[in-house]
C-alpha positions as CSV (number, residue, x, y, z in Angstrom):
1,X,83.8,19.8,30.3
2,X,83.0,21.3,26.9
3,X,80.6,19.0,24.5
4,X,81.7,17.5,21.0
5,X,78.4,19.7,18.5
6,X,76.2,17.3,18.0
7,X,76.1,15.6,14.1
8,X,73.5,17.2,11.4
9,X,70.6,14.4,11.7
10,X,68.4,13.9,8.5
11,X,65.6,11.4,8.0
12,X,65.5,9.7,5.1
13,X,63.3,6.6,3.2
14,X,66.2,4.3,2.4
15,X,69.9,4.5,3.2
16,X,72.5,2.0,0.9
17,X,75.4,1.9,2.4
18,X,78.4,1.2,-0.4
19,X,79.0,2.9,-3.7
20,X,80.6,0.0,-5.2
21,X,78.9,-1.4,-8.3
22,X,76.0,-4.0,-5.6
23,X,75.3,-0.5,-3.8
24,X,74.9,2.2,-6.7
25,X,72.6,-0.7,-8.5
26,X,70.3,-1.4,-5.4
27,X,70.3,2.5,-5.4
28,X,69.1,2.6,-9.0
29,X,66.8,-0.1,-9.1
30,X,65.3,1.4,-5.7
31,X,64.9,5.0,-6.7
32,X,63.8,3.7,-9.9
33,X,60.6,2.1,-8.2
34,X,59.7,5.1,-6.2
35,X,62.0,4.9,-3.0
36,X,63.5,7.8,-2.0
37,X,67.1,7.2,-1.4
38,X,70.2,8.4,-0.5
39,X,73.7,6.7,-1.4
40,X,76.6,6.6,0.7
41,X,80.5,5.3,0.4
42,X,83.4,6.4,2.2
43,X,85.2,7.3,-1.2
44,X,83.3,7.8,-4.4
45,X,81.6,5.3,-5.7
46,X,82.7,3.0,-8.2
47,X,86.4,3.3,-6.9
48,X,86.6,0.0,-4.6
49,X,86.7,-3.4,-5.8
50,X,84.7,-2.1,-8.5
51,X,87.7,0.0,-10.2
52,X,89.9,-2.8,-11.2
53,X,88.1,-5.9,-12.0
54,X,88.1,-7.6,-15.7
55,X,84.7,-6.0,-16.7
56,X,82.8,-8.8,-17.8
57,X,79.3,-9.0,-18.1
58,X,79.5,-13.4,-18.7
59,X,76.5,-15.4,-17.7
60,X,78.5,-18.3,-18.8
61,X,80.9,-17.7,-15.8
62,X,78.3,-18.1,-13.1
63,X,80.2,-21.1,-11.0
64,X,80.1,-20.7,-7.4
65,X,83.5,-20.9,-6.0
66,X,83.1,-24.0,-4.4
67,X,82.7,-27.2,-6.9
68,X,83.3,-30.7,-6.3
69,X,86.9,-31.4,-5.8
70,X,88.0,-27.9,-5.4
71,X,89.2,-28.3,-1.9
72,X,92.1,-30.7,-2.9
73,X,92.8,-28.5,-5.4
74,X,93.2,-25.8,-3.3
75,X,95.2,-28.1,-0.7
76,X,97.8,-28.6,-3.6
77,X,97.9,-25.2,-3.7
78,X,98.1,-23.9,-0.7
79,X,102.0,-23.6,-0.4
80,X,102.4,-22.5,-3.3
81,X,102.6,-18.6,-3.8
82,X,102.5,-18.3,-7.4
83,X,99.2,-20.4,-7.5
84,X,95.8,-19.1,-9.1
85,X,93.8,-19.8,-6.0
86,X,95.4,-19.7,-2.4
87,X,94.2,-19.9,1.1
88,X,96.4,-17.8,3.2
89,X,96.9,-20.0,6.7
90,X,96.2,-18.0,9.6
91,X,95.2,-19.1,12.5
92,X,91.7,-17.7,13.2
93,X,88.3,-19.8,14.2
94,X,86.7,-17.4,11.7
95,X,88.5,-18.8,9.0
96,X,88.0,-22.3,10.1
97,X,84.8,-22.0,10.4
98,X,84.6,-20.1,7.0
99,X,86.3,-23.6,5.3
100,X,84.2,-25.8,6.9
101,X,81.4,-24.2,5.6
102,X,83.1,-24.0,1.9
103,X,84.1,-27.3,2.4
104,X,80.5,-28.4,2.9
105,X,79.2,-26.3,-0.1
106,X,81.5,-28.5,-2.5
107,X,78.5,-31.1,-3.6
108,X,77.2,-31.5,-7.0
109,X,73.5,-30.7,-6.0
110,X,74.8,-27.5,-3.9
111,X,76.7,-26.1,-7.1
112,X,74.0,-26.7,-9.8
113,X,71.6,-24.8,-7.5
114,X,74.4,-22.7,-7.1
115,X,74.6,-21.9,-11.2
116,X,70.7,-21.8,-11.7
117,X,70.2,-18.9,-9.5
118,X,73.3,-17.0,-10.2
119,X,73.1,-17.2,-14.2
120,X,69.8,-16.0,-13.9
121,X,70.2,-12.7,-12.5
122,X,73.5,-12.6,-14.6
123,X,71.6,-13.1,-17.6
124,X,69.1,-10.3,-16.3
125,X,72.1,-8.1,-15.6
126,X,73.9,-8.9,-19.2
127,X,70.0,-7.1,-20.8
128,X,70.5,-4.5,-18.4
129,X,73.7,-3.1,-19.7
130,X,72.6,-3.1,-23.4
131,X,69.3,-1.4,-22.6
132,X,72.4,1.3,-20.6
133,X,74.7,1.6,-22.8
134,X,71.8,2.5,-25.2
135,X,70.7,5.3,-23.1
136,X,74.1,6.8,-22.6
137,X,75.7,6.7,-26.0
138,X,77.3,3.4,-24.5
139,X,79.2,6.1,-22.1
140,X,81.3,2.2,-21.0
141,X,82.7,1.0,-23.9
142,X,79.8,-2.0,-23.3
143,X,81.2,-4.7,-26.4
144,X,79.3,-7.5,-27.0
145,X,82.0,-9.8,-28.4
146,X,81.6,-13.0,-26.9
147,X,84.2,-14.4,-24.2
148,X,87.0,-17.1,-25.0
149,X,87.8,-20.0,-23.1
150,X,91.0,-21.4,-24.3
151,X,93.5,-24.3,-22.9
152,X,96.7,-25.9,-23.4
153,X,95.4,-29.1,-21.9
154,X,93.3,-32.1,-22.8
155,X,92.2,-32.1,-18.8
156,X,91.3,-28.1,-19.2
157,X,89.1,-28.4,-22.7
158,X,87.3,-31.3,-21.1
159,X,86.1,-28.7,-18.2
160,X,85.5,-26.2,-20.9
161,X,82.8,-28.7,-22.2
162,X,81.8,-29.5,-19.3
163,X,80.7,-26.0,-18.3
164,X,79.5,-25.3,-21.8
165,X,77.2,-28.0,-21.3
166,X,76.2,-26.8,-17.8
167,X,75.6,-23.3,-19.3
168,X,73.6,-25.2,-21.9
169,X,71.1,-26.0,-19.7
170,X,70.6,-22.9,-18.4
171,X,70.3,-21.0,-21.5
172,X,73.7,-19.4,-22.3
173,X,75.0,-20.8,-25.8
174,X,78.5,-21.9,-26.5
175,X,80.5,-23.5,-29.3
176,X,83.5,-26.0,-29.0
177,X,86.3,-25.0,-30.8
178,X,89.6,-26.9,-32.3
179,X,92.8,-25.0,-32.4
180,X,93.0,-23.9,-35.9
181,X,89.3,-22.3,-35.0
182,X,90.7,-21.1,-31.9
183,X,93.5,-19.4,-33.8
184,X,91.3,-18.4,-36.5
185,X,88.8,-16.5,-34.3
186,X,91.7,-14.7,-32.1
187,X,95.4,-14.6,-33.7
188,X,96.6,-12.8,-30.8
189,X,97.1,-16.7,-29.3
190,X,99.6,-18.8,-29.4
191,X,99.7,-22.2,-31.1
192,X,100.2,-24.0,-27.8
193,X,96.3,-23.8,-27.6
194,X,95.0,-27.2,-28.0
195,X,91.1,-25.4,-28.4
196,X,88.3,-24.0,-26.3
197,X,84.8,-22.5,-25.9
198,X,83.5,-19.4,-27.4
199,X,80.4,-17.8,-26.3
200,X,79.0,-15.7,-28.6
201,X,76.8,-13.3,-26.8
202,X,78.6,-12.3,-23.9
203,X,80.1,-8.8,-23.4
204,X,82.6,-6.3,-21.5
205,X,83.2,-2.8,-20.7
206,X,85.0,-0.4,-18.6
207,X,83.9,-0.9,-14.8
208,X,84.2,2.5,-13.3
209,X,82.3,4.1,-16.4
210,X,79.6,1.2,-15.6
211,X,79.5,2.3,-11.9
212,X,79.3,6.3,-12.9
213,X,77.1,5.5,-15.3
214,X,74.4,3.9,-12.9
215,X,75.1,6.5,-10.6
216,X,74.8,9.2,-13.0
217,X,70.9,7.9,-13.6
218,X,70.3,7.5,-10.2
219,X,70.9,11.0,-9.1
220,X,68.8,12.1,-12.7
221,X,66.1,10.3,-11.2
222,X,66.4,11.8,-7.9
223,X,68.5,9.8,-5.7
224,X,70.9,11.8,-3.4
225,X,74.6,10.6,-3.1
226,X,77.2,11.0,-0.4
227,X,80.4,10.5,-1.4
228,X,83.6,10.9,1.1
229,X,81.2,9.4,3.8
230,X,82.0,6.8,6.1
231,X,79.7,5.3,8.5
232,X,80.8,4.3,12.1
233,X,78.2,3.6,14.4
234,X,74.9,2.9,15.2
235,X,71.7,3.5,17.3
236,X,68.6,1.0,18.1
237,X,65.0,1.4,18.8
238,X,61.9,-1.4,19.3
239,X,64.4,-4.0,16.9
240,X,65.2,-1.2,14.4
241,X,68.4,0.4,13.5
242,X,66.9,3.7,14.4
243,X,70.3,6.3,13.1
244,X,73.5,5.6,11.2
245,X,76.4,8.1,12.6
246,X,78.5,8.7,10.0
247,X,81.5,11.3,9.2
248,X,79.0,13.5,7.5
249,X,76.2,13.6,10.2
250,X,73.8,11.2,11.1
251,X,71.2,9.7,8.7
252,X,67.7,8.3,10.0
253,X,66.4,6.0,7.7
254,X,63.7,3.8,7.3
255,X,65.8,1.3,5.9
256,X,69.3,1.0,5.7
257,X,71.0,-1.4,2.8
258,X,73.8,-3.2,3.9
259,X,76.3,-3.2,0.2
260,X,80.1,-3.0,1.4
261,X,81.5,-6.2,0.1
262,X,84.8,-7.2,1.9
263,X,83.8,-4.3,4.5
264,X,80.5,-6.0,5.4
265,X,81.9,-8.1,8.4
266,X,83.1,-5.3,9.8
267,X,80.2,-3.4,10.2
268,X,78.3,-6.7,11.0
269,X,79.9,-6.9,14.6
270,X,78.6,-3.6,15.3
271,X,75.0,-4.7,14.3
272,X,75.6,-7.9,16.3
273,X,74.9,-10.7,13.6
274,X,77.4,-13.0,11.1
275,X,78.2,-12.1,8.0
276,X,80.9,-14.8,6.9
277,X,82.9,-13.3,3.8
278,X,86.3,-13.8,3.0
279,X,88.4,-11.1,0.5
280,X,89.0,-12.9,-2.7
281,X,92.5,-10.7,-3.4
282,X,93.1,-10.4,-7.1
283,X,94.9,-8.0,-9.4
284,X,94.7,-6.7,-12.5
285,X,97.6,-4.8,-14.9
286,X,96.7,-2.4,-17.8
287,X,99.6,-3.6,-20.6
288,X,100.3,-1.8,-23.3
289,X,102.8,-2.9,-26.4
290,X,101.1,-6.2,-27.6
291,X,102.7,-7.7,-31.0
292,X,99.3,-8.9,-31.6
293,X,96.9,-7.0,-29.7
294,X,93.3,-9.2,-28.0
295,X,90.3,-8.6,-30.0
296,X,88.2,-11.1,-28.2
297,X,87.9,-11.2,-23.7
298,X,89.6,-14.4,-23.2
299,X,89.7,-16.8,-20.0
300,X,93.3,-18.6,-19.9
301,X,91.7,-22.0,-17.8
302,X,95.0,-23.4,-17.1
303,X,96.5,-20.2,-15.3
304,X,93.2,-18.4,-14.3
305,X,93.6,-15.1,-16.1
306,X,91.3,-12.7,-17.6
307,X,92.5,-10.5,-20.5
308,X,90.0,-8.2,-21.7
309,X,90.5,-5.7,-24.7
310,X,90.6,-1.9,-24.1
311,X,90.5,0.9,-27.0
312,X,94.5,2.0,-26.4
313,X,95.8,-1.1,-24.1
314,X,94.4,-4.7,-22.8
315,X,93.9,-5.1,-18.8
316,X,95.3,-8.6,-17.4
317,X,93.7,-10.0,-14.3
318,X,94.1,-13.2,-12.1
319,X,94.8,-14.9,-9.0
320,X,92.5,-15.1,-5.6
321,X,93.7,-15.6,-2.8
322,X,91.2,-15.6,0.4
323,X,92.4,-13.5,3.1
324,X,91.0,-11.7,5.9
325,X,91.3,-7.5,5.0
326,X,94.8,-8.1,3.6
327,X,95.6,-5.5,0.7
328,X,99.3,-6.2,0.8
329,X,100.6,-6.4,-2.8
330,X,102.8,-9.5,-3.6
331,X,105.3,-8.6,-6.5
332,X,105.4,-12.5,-6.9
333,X,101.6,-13.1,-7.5
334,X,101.8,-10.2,-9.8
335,X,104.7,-11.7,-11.7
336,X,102.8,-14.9,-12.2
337,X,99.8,-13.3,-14.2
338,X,102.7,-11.5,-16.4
339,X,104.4,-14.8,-17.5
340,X,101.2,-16.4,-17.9
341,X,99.6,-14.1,-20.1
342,X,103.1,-14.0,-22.3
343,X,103.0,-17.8,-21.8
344,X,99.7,-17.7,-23.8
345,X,99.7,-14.4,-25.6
346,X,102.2,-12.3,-28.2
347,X,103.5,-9.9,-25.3
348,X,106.0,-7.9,-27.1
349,X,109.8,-8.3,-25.4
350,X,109.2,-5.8,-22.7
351,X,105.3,-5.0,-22.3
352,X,104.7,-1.5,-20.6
353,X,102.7,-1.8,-17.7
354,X,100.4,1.6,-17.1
355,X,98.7,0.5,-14.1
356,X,98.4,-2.5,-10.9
357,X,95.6,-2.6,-9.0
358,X,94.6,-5.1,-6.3
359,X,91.1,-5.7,-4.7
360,X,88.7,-7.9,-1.9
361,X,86.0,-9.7,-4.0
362,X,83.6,-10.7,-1.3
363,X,83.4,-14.5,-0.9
364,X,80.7,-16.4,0.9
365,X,81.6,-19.8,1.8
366,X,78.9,-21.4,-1.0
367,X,79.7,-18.9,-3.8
368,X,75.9,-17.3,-3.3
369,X,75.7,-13.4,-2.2
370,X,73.6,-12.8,0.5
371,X,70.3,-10.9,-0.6
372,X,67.1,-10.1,1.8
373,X,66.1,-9.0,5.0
374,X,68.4,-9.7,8.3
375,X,66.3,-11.8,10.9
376,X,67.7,-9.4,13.7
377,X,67.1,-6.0,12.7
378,X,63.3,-5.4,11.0
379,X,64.7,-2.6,8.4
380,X,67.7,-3.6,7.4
381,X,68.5,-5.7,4.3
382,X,71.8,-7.5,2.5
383,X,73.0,-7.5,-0.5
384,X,76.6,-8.4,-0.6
385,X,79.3,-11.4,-0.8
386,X,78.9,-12.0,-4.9
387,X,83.0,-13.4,-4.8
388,X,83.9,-12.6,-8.6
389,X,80.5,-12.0,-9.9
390,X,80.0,-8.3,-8.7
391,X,79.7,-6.7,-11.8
392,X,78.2,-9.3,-14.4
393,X,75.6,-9.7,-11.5
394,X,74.9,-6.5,-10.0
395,X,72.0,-5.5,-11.5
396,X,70.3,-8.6,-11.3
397,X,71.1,-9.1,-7.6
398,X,69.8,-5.4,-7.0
399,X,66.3,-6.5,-8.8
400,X,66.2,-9.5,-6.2
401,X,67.4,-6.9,-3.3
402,X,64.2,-4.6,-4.6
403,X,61.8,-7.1,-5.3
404,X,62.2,-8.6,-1.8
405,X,61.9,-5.0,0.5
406,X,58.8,-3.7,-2.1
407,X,57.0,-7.8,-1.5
408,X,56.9,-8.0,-5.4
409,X,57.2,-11.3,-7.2
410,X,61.0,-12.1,-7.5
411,X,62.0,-13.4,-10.8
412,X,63.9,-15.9,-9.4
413,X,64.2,-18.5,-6.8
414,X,65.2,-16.2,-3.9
415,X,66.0,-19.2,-1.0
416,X,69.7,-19.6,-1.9
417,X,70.3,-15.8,-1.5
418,X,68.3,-15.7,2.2
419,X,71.0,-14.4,4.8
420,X,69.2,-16.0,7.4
421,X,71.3,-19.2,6.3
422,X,73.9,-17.7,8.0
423,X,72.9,-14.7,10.3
């Protein structure tokens, strides 16, 4: 019986596996401290959950998922399909076991933890950018405009304070606003605003061109990538993944980064420990043919929706819904974010739409990305699960990721990130 050829084997110092905006950062930040390292994704990076999100770079939106009282929220609206955040029943112990462990995360002392940790390497991330866009004739459209949170309801601004004041006390500024100030500082709303919270300092930019640009340093500095690459399989040695068997040869690395969001489950059955994340499905719309076009990101609190400003068009984005690999898209969901924005926003009549996208963010049950070194295998490390935060966090989280496998001083409190709370 004839013999597949074997695979092309090459050693290398560090293998990341995921070109999303988590993986090409760790790359980066890595190469950038004198690892040699080589990047891999089974498309080309920055195409993935990273194509299609709002891109904001927002400390001031560092809230885990789970919060005190969420889980009645979402119990209200779990049969209803046009909601902002739904849990689609299936029955599956991995999912029950995933809630129960949300469920459990939903304390006051949990989710102020929760905040402090994740604004702080948000905030790192937020001077990262600026000191990019700097260096690549701001090659992303990076905008520091501030971010709007406007509502229609006395219930909504009174959260709005509430997390201005939370943000407060971690450093991130914000002003309280009355209508007419509301109106003043962003015409393109309507008058049903009763007010909001404008953070000055925050910013936004295209997310692919963020990814590409981060990638376009790393290989300047060195770093190898390997786009169109998936990996499949894997070999052990002495409590070490010894090779990586992918569908462009096999790669033997001294350590192997573990950066594939929603696909990180996956991939952690084959290495035989738990990686709990759920895909937070979400979509975005480019619109084009406002009457008064956005000037200013803004957060809608009441429907959940991001609208973010582009040069020629504004992208709309909203909804999560946790599912398990689902990337079906719902026309209904979809719909929803369209009368919402035009609820809130001068839409013209019939608003062309140039492009839909849909995506997994990667949930963990307590809102906290998993970042550090897996208990089971000696060379392998996380960093993945950052729910919504992927991109005004990346850098930040691939700082902590770095900091950790060199045994430098973090700049942060690192225990919330430790996998080992659930490996």
């Amino acid at each position: 019986m004839m013999q597949s050829p074997p695979l092309l084997s090459q050693e290398v110092d560090v293998l990341v596996l995921g070109g999303g905006i988590i993986g090409s950062s760790v790359a980066h930040e890595l190469q950038s401290s004198g690892r040699q390292v080589v990047l891999i994704d089974k498309g080309q990076p920055g195409f993935g959950c990273s194509y299609g999100n709002a891109g904001w770079m927002t400390p001031c939106f560092s809230m885990p998922l789970p919060q005190p009282g969420m889980f009645w929220k979402s119990v209200g609206w779990l049969f209803n399909p046009e909601s902002p955040l739904r849990i689609k029943p299936e029955l599956s112990w991995n999912l029950l076991r995933w809630l129960l462990s949300f469920m459990a995360a939903m304390t006051t002392k949990k989710m102020k933890k929760s905040v402090e940790v994740l604004t702080e390497i948000s905030k790192f991330s937020l001077e990262f950018y600026a000191a990019l866009a700097k260096r690549n004739a701001n090659s992303f459209g990076f905008d520091q405009k501030g971010l709007l949170m406007v509502s229609a309801t006395d219930e909504g601004l009174a959260a709005a304070k509430l997390e201005m004041e939370l943000m407060a006390e971690r450093g991130v500024a914000g002003r309280l606003l009355n209508r007419d100030e509301v109106l003043a500082l962003e015409p393109a709303l309507k008058p049903l605003i009763k007010g909001g919270v404008y953070f000055p300092t925050e910013a936004h930019g295209e997310p692919l061109a963020i990814v590409q640009a981060i990638t376009k340093e790393f290989e300047t500095m060195g770093g190898k990538i390997s786009a169109n690459t998936e990996a499949f399989d894997f070999t052990f040695e002495n409590g070490k993944i010894k090779e990586v068997h992918t569908t462009r040869g096999v790669f033997a690395p001294k350590e192997v980064v573990l950066a594939l969001g929603n696909w990180s489950p996956e991939f952690a059955k084959r290495l035989g420990v738990r990686v709990p994340i759920l895909g937070g499905k979400g979509y975005s719309m480019i619109v084009e043919n406002f009457e008064k076009k956005p000037t200013i990101p803004i957060m809608i609190l009441e429907r959940k929706i991001a609208v973010t400003p582009r040069a020629d068009s504004v992208r709309i984005a909203g909804t999560l819904e946790l599912v398990n690999q689902d990337f079906e898209i719902t026309p209904r969901r979809l719909n929803a974010i369209r009368r919402g924005a035009a609820e809130y926003l001068h839409l013209s009549e019939n608003p062309a739409v140039r492009e839909v996208w849909r995506g997994l963010r990667p949930c963990t049950p307590d809102g906290v990305p998993m970042i550090g070194r897996s208990k089971k295998w000696k060379n392998l490390v996380y960093c993945t699960g950052h729910q919504m935060l992927g991109l005004q966090s990346a850098p930040g989280s691939a700082k902590v990721c770095a900091d950790l496998m060199l045994e430098r001083k973090t700049f942060v409190d690192t225990a919330p990130f430790d996998p080992a709370r659930y490996e």
